[in-house]
Backbone as JSON Lines, residues from 0, in Angstrom:
{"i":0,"aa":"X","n":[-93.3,-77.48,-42.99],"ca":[-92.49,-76.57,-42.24],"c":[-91.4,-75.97,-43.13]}
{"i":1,"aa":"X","n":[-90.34,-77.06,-43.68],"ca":[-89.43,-76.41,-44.92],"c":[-89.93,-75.39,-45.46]}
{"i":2,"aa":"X","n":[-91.3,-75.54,-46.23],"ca":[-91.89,-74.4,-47.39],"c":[-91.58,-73.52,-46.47]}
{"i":3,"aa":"X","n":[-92.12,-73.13,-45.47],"ca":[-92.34,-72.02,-44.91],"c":[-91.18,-70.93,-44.81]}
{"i":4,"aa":"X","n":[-89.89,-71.87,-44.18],"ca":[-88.67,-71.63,-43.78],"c":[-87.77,-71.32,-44.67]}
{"i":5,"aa":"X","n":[-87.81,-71.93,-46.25],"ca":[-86.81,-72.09,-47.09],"c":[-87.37,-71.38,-48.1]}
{"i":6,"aa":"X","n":[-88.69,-71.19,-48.7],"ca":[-89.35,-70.48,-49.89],"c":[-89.89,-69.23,-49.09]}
{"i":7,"aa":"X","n":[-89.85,-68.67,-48.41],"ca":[-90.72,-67.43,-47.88],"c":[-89.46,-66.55,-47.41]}
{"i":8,"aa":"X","n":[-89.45,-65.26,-47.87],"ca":[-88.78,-64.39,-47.51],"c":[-88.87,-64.01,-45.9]}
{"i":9,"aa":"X","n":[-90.05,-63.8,-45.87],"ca":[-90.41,-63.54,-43.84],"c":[-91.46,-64.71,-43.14]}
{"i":10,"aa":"X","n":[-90.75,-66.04,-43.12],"ca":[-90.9,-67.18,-42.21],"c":[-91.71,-66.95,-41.01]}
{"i":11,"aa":"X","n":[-91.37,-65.7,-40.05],"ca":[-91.5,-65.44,-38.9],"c":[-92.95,-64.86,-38.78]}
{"i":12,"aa":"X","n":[-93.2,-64.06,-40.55],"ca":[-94.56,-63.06,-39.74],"c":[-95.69,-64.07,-40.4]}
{"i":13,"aa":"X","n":[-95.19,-65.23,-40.95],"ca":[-96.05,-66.56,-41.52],"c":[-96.68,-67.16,-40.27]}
{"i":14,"aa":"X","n":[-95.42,-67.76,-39.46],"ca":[-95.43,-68.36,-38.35],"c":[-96.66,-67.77,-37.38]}
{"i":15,"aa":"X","n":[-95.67,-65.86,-36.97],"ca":[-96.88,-64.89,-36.56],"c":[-98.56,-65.28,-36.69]}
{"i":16,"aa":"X","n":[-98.89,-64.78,-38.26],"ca":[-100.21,-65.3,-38.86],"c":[-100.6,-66.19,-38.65]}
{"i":17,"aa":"X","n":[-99.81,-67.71,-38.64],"ca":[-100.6,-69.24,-38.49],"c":[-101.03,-69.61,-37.15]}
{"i":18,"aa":"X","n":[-100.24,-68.37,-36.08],"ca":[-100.79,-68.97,-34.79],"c":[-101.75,-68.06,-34.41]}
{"i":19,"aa":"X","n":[-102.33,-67.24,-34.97],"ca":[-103.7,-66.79,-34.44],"c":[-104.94,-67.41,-34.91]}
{"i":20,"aa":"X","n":[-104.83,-68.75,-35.62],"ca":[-105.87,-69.47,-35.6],"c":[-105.31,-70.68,-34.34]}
{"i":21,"aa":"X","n":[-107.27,-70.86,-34.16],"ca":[-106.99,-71.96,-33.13],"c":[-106.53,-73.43,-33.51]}
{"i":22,"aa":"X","n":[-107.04,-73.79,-34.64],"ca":[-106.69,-75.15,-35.32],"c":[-105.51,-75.3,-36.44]}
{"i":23,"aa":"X","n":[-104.7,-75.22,-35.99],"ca":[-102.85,-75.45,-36.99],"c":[-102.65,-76.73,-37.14]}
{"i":24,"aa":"X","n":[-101.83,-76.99,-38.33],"ca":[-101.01,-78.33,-38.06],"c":[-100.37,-78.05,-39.09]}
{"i":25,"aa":"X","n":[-99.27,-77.94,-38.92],"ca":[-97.5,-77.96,-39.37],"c":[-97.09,-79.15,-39.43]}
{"i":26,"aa":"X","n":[-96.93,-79.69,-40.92],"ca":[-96.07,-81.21,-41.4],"c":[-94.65,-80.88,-41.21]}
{"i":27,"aa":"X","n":[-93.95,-81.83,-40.99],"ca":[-92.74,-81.52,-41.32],"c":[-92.48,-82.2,-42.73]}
{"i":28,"aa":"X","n":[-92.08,-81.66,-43.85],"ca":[-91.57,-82.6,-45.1],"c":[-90.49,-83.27,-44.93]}
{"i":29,"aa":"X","n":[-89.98,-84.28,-46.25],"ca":[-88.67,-85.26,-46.52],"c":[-87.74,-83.95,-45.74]}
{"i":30,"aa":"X","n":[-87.29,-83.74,-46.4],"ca":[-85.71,-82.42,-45.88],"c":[-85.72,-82.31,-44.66]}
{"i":31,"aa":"X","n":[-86.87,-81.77,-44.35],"ca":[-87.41,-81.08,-42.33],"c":[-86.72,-82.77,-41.85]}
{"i":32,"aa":"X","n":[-86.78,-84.08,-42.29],"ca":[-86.71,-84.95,-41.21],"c":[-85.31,-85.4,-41.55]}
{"i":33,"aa":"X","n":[-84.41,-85.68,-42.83],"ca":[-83.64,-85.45,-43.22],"c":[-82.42,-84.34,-42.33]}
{"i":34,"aa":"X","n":[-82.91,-82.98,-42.12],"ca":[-81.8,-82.24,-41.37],"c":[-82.04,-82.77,-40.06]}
{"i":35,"aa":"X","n":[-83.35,-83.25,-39.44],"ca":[-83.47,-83.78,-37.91],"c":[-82.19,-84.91,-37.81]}
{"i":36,"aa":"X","n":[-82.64,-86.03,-38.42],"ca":[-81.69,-86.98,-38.53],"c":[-80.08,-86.84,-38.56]}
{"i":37,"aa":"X","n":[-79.72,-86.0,-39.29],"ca":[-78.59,-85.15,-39.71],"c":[-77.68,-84.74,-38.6]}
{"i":38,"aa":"X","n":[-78.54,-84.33,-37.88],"ca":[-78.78,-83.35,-36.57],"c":[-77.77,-83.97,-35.48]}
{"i":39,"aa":"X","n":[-78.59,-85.25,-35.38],"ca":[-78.74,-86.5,-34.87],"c":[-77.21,-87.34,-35.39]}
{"i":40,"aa":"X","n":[-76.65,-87.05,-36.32],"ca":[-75.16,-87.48,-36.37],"c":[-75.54,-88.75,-37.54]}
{"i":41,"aa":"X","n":[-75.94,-88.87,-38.6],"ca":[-76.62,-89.55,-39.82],"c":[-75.8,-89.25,-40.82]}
{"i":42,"aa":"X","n":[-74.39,-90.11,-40.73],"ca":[-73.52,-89.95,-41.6],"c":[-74.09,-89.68,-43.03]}
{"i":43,"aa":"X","n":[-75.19,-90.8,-43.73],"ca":[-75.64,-90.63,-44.98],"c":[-76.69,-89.4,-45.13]}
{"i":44,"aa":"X","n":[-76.97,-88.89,-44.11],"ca":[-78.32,-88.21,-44.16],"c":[-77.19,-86.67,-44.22]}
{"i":45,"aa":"X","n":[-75.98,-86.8,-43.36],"ca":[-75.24,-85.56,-43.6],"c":[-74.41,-85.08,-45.08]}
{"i":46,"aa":"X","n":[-74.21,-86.54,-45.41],"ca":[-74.02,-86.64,-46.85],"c":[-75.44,-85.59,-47.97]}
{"i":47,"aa":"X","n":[-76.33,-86.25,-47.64],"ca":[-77.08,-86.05,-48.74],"c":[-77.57,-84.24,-48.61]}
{"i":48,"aa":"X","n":[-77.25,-84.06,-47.54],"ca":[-77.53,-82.18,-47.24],"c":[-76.64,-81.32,-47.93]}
{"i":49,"aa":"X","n":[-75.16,-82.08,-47.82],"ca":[-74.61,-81.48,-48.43],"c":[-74.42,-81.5,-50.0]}
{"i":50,"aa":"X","n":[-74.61,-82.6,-49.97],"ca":[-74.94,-82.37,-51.78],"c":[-76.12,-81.65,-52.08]}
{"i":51,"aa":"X","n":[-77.24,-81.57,-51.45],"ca":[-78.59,-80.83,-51.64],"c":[-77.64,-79.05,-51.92]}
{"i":52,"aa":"X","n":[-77.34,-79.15,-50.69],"ca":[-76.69,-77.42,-50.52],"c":[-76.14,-76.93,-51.83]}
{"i":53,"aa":"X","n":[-75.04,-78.12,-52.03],"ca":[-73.73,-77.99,-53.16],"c":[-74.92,-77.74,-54.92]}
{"i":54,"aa":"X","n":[-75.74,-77.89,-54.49],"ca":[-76.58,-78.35,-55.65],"c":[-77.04,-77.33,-55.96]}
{"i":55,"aa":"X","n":[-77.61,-76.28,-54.6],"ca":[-78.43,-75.26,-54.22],"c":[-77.36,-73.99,-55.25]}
{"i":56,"aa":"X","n":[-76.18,-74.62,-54.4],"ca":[-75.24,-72.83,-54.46],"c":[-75.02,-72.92,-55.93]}
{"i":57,"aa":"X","n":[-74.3,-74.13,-56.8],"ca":[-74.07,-74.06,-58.17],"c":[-75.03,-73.57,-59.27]}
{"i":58,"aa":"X","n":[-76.71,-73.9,-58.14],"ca":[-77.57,-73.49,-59.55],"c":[-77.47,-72.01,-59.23]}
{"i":59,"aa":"X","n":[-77.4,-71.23,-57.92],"ca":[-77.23,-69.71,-58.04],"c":[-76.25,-69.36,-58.77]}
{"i":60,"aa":"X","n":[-75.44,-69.98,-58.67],"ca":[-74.09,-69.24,-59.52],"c":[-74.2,-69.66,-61.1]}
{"i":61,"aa":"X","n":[-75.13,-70.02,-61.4],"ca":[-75.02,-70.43,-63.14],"c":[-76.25,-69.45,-63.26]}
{"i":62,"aa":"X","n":[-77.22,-69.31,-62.21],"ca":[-78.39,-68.09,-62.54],"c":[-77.52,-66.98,-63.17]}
């Protein structure tokens, strides 16, 4: 699910496409269950998002 959401510019017309077949199945990956948990009030799990993020924005800004 992440890939879809986080690496794809248009998520939505993916989504669109994957449901006009009859047989789908959407994993959720580590992260996808990670932000669930998170979600869910997961002190360490809210920890580790934000360092993911903090991790995210510094490598844009050194791009």
């Amino acid at each position: 699910m992440g890939d879809i959401f986080h690496r794809e510019p248009h998520p939505d017309l993916i989504i669109k496409e994957l449901m006009k077949h009859k047989d789908i199945d959407i994993q959720c990956g580590n992260l996808d269950i990670v932000w669930m948990r998170a979600a869910l009030g997961s002190m360490p799990l809210i920890a580790t998002l934000i360092r993911v993020a903090a991790s995210c924005i510094c490598t844009k800004l050194n791009a």
